[in-house]
C-alpha positions as a Markdown table, in Angstrom:
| # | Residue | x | y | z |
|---|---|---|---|---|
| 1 | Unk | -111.1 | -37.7 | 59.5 |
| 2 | Unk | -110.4 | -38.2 | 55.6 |
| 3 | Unk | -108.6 | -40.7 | 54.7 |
| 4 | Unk | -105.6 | -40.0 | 51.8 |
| 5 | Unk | -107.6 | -41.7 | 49.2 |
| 6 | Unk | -110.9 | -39.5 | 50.2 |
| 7 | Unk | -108.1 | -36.2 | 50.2 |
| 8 | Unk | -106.7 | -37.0 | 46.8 |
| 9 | Unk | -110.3 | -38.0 | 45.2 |
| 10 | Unk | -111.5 | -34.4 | 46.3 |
| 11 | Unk | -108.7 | -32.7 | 45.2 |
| 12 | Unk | -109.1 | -34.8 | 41.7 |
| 13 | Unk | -112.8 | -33.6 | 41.4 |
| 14 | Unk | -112.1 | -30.2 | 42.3 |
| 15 | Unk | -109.6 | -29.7 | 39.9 |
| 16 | Unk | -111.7 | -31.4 | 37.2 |
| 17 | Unk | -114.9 | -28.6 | 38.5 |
| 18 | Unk | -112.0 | -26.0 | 38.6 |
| 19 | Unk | -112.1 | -24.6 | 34.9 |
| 20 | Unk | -115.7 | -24.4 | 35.2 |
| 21 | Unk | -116.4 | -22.7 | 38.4 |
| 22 | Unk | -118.7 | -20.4 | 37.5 |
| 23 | Unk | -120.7 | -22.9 | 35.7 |
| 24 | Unk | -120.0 | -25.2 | 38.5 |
| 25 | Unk | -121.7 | -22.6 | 41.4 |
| 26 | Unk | -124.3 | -21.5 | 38.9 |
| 27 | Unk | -125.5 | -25.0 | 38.3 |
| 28 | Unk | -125.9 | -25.4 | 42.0 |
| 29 | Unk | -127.5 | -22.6 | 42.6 |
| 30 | Unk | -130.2 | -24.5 | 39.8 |
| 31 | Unk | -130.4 | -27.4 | 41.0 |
| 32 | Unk | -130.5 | -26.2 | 44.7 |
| 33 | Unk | -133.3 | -23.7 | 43.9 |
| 34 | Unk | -135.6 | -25.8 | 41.6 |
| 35 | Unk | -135.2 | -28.7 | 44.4 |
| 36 | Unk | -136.5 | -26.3 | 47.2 |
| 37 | Unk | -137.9 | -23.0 | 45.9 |
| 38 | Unk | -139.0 | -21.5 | 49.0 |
| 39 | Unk | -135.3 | -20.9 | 50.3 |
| 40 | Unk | -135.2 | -18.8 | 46.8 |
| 41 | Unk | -135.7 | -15.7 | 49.1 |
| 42 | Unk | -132.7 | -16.4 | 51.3 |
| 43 | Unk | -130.4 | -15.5 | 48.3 |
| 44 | Unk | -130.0 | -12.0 | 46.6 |
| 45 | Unk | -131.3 | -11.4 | 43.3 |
| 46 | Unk | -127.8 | -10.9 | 41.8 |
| 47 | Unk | -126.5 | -14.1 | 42.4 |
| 48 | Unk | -122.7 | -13.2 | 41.3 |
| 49 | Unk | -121.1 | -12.7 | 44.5 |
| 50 | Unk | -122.9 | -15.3 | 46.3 |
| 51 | Unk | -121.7 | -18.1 | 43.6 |
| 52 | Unk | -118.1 | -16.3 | 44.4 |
| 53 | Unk | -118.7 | -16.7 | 48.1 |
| 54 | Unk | -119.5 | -20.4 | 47.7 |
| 55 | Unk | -116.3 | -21.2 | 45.1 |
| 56 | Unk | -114.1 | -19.9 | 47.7 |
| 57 | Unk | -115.9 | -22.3 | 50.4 |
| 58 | Unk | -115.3 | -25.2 | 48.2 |
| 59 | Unk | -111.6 | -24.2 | 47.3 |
| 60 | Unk | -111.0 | -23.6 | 51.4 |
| 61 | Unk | -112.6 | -27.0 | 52.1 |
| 62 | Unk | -110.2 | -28.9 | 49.5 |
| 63 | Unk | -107.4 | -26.8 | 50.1 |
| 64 | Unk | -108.1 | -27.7 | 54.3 |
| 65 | Unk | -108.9 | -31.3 | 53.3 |
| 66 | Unk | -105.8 | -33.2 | 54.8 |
| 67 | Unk | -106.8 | -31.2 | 58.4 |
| 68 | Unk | -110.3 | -30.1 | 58.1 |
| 69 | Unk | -109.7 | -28.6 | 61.9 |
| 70 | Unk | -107.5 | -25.8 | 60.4 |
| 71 | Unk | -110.7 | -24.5 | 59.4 |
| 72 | Unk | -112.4 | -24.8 | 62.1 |
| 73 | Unk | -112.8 | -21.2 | 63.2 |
| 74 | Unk | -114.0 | -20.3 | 59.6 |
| 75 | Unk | -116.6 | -22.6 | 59.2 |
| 76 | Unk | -118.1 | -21.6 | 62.7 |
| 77 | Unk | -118.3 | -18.3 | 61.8 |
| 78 | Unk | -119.8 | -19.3 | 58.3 |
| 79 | Unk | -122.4 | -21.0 | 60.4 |
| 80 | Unk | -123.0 | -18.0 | 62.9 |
| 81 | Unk | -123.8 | -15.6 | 59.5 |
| 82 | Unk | -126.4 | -18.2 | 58.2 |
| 83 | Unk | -128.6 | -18.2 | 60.8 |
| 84 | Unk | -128.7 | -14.5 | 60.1 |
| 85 | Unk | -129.4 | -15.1 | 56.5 |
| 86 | Unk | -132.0 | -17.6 | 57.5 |
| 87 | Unk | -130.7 | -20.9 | 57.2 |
| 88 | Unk | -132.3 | -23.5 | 59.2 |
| 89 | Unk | -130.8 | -26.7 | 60.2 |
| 90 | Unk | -132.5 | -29.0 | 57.8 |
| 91 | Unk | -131.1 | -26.9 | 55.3 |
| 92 | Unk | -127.3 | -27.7 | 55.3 |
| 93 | Unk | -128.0 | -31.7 | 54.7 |
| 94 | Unk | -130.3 | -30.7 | 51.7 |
| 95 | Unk | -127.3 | -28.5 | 50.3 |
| 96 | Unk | -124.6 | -30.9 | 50.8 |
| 97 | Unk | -126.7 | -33.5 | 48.9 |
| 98 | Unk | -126.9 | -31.0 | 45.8 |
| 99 | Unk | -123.6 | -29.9 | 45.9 |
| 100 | Unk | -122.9 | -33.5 | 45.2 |
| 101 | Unk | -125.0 | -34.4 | 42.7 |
| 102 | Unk | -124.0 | -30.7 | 40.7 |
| 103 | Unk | -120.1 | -32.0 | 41.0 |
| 104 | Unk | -121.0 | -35.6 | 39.8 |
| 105 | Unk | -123.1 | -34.1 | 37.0 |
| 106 | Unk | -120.0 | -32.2 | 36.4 |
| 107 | Unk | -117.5 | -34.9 | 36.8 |
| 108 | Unk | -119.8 | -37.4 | 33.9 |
| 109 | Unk | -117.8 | -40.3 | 33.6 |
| 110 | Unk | -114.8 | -40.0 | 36.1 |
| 111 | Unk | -117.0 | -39.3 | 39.2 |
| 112 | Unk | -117.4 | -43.0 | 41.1 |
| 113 | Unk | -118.7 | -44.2 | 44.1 |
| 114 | Unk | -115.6 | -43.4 | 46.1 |
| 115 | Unk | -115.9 | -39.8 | 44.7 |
| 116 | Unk | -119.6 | -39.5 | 46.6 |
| 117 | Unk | -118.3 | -40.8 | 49.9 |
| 118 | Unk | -115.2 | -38.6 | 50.0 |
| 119 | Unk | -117.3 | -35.5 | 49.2 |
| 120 | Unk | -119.8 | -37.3 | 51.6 |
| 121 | Unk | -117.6 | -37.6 | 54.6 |
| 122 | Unk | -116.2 | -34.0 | 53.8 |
| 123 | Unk | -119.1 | -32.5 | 53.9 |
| 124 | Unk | -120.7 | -34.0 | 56.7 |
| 125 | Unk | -117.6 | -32.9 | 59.0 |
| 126 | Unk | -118.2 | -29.2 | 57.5 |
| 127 | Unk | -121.9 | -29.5 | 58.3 |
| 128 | Unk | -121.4 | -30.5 | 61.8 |
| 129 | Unk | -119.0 | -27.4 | 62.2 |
| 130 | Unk | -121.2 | -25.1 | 60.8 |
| 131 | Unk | -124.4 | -25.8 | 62.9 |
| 132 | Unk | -121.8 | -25.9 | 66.1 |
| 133 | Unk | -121.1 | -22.2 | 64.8 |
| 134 | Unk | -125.0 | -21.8 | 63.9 |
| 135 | Unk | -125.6 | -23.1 | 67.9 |
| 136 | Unk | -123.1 | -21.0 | 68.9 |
| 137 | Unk | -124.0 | -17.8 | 67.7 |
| 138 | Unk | -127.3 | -17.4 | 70.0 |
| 139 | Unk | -129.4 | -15.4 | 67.1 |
């Protein structure tokens, strides 16, 4: 799925993002939440443990990013609890594309073009499994 060069450019970014990941998730949260307000509501007020929850996503899908399938199972069942938290489908494409633009933001001057279509490709294949999980679920 990724090629070595999309693995180690991932891995590069999220190390760079690493020292700052609370600043990192909280800045998404920002940016994802100015950008659509209305899914504001599907979050709790206390965002701490939800920035948590999505730092250890992130660290799971680079850690998983030289076999994205080992994963699998875990990003299903991530997909099955957001429908019960409300996510819709147009949702997921709408948060990748913010998750980008926070790490790129974050990155400054090392993030390139190759950065955007690792994360890209990454996060399109963790997508896909997700809504299969979403699908799945039957709620």
């Amino acid at each position: 799925m990724l090629t070595d060069n999309q693995i180690d450019l991932i891995r590069d970014s999220a190390e760079r993002i690493a020292e700052t990941n609370v600043a990192a998730t909280n800045a998404f949260y920002a940016n994802l939440f100015s950008s659509a307000p209305s899914i504001r509501n599907l979050f709790p007020d206390d965002m701490f443990n939800q920035s948590e929850k999505l730092w250890n996503s992130i660290v799971m899908v680079v850690e998983s990013a030289d076999d994205l399938g080992e994963i699998t199972d875990a990003l299903q069942q991530l997909g099955a609890r957001h429908v019960q938290y409300g996510a819709e489908p147009e949702h997921y494409e709408l948060v990748s594309q913010i998750l980008i633009e926070t790490i790129s933001a974050l990155m400054d001057n090392h993030w390139t073009l190759a950065h955007q279509d690792a994360w890209q490709t990454a996060l399109n294949a963790v997508c896909t499994t997700m809504l299969k999980g979403a699908a799945d679920s039957g709620t």
